[in-house]
N, C-alpha and C positions, 0 to 999 in steps of 0.2 A: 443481553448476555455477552458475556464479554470473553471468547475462546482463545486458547492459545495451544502453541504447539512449544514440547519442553521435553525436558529430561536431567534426569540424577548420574550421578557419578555410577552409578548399577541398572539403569535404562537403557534401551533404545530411546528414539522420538517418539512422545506419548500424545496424546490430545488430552486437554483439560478445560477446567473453565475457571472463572474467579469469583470465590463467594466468601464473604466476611473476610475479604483482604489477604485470602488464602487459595492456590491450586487447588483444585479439584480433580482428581482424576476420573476421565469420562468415562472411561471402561468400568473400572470400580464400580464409579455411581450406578452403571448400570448394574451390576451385577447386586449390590447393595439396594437397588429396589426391584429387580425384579425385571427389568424391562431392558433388553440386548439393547445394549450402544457398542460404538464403534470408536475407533481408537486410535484415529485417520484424520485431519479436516474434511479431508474432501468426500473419502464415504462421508461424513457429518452431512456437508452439502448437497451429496447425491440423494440424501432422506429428502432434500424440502425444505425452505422454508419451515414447514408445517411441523416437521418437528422439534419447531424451539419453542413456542407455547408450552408443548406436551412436557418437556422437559424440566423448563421454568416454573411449571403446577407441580410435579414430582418434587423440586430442589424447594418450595412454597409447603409439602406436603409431611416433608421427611426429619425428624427431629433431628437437633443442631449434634448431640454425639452419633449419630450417627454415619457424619462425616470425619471424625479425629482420625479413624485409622486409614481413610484414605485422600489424606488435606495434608499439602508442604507449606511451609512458607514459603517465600520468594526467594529469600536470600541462599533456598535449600538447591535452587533449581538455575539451571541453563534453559534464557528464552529463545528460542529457535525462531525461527520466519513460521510464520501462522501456513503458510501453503510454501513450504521447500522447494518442493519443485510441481514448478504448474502444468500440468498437462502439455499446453501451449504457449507458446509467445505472450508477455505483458502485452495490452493493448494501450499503446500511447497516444496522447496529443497533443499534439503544437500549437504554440501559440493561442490559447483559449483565454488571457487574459488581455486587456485594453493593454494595458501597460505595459504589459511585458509582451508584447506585441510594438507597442513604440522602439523601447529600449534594442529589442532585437534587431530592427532595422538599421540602429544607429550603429550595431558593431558587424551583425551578420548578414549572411546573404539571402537577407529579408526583405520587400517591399514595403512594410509599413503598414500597404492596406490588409483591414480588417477582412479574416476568411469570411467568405459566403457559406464553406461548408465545413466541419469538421478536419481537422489534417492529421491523418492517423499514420502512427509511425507502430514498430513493434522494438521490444527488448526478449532476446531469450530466456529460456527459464535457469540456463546457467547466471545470469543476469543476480538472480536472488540472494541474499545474504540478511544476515539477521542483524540484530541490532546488538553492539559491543561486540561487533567486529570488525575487519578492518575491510577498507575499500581499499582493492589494488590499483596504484598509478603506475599504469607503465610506461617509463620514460621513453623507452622503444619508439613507444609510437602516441604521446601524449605528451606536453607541458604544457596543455590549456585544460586542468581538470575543473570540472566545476560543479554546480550544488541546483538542485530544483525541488524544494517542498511540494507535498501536492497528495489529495487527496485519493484513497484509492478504491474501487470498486468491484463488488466480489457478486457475481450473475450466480440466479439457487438455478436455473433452469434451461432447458434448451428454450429456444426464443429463433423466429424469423419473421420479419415484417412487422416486428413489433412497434404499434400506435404511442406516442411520446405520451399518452391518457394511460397509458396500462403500464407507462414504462417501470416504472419502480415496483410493483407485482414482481419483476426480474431478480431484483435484487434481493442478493442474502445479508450482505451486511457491508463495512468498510475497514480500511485501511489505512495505515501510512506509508507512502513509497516517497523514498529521495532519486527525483529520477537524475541520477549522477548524469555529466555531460562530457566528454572529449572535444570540446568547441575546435580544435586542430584535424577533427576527423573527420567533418565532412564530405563526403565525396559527390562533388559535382550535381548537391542537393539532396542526395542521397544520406539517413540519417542513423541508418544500422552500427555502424560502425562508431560513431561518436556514442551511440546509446547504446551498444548492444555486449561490453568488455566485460568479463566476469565480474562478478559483484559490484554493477552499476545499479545493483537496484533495490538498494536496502528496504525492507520492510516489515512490518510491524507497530509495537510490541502484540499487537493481538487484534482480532476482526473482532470489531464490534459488533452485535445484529443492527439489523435497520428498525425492529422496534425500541431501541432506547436510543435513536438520532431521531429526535422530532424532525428534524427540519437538517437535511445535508446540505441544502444551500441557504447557509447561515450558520458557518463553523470557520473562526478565526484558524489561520494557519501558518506559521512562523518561523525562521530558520535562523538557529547561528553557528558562528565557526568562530572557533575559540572562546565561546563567550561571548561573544560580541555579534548583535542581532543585525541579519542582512534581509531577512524576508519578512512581511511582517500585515495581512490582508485576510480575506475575506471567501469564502467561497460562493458569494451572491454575486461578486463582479467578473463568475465563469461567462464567457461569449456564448459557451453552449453549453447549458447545464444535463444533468444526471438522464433526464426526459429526453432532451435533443439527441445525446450520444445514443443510446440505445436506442432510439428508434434510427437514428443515421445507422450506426454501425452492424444493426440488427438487416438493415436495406443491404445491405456489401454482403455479407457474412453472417450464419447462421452463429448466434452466440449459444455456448453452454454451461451446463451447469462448473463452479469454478473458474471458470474465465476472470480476470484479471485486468480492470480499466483505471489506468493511472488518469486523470481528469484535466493535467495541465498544472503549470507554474505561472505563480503571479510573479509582477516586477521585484527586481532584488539579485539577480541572478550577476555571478561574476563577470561576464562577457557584458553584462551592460552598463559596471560601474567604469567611471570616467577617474582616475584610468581602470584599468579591468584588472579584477581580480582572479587570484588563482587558488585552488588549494596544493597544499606539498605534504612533503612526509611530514609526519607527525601533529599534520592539525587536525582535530577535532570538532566534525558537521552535528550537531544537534536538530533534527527535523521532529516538528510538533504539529497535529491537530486539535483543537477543540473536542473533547466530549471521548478520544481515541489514545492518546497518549505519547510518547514522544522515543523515535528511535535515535540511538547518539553509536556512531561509527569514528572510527581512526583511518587518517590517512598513512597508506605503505607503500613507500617507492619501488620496486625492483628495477 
């Protein structure tokens, strides 16, 4: 199933799904068969898992007009960030690509060697932004903006100690996050501040569930700016894939339901091209996943 979060020129932020190429509104749906839904992502998530079967047979069950009076087109609707604002902090990670692991050493203040463990950073939930809209640069205290594709992760449930065998049981479905960078912001290794500026952390266009991703490690993943493709890889060549993070991260910290795991960026990133690139006002990041869809943002100077 494929969710999003939206709204009309006469809405609030509504919860929906996508079916014969058309919104669906969830609330509706629910009330049109019978069976309370919620009108929220994240109530959605605080159900389960378990309630996207149930759903999926109801939307399988329920004849095709009986969706016209509560089904938009696309072009009707504003797609919002599938989770606006998350509970908590995105949970990040560094350097989880071979490559992008190289490159980084060569311009930042990187070693080179491959983690032995996880390197978990966090983005706030002011961090969020949707897709066609703009990433703020703020010249203040930035001229090294930069771009990171990367697949993102959406936990259905509280989890601790959780076994990398059970790890995906966790999981409710995925995302796209561009996790934006301030390569100039560093502090002293310290990585909040380069990742952490309002709307660094575009996402979308919608969570997918994790039953229609057969396989998340094995989803091409791609980025360009202006048109012109900079990232361009694999999510098989993670250092620590879906299994490893959640049972690391589950060890440190109790995950919950909604939580938020951006998985890393493969090579490609501005800071590692020779010479290094930036984004400025008015260019345009398109970030794309295999099987999930593709969020495209504008750069805004102030």
């Amino acid at each position: 199933m494929k969710l999003l979060t939206y709204k009309t020129q006469d809405t609030e932020p509504r919860l929906g799904f996508i079916h014969n190429n058309q919104v669906i509104d969830m609330q509706d749906f629910g009330d049109v068969s019978n069976f309370p839904l919620p009108n929220d992502m994240l109530e959605l998530i605080d159900m389960g898992f378990e309630i996207i079967p149930e759903i999926t047979e109801m939307i399988a069950e329920t004849p095709e007009n009986f969706f016209e009076e509560i089904a938009y087109e696309m072009d009707e609707l504003t797609i919002l960030a599938p989770i606006e604002k998350p509970r908590k902090n995105i949970i990040g990670i560094g350097l989880n690509y071979t490559e992008h692991v190289a490159e980084s050493a060569r311009t930042l203040d990187t070693t080179g060697k491959l983690p032995s463990k996880p390197i978990i950073f966090s983005k706030p939930p002011t961090t969020v932004t949707a897709t066609n809209t703009e990433i703020i640069k703020n010249t203040k205290l930035t001229s090294q903006l930069d771009w990171e594709c990367e697949l993102a992760v959406i936990i259905s449930k509280k989890g601790k100690y959780v076994p990398k065998s059970e790890a995906l049981d966790y999981v409710f479905g995925y995302t796209v996050i561009n996790d934006i960078s301030a390569r100039d912001c560093r502090r002293e290794g310290q990585w909040i501040v380069s990742k952490g500026q309002d709307t660094f952390a575009p996402m979308g266009p919608v969570i997918v569930t994790k039953d229609e991703i057969e396989n998340p490690h094995n989803l091409n993943l791609s980025l360009k700016v202006n048109g012109v493709e900079k990232q361009n890889s694999n999510t098989k060549f993670m250092l620590f894939n879906i299994n490893d993070l959640i049972e690391d991260l589950s060890t440190v910290f109790t995950l919950e339901a909604g939580d938020i795991i951006a998985t890393g960026t493969p090579a490609g990133v501005g800071a590692g091209r020779n010479p290094q690139e930036w984004m400025y006002d008015g260019d345009v990041v398109e970030a794309t996943v295999e099987g999930i869809g593709t969020i495209v943002n504008t750069v805004k100077e102030i």
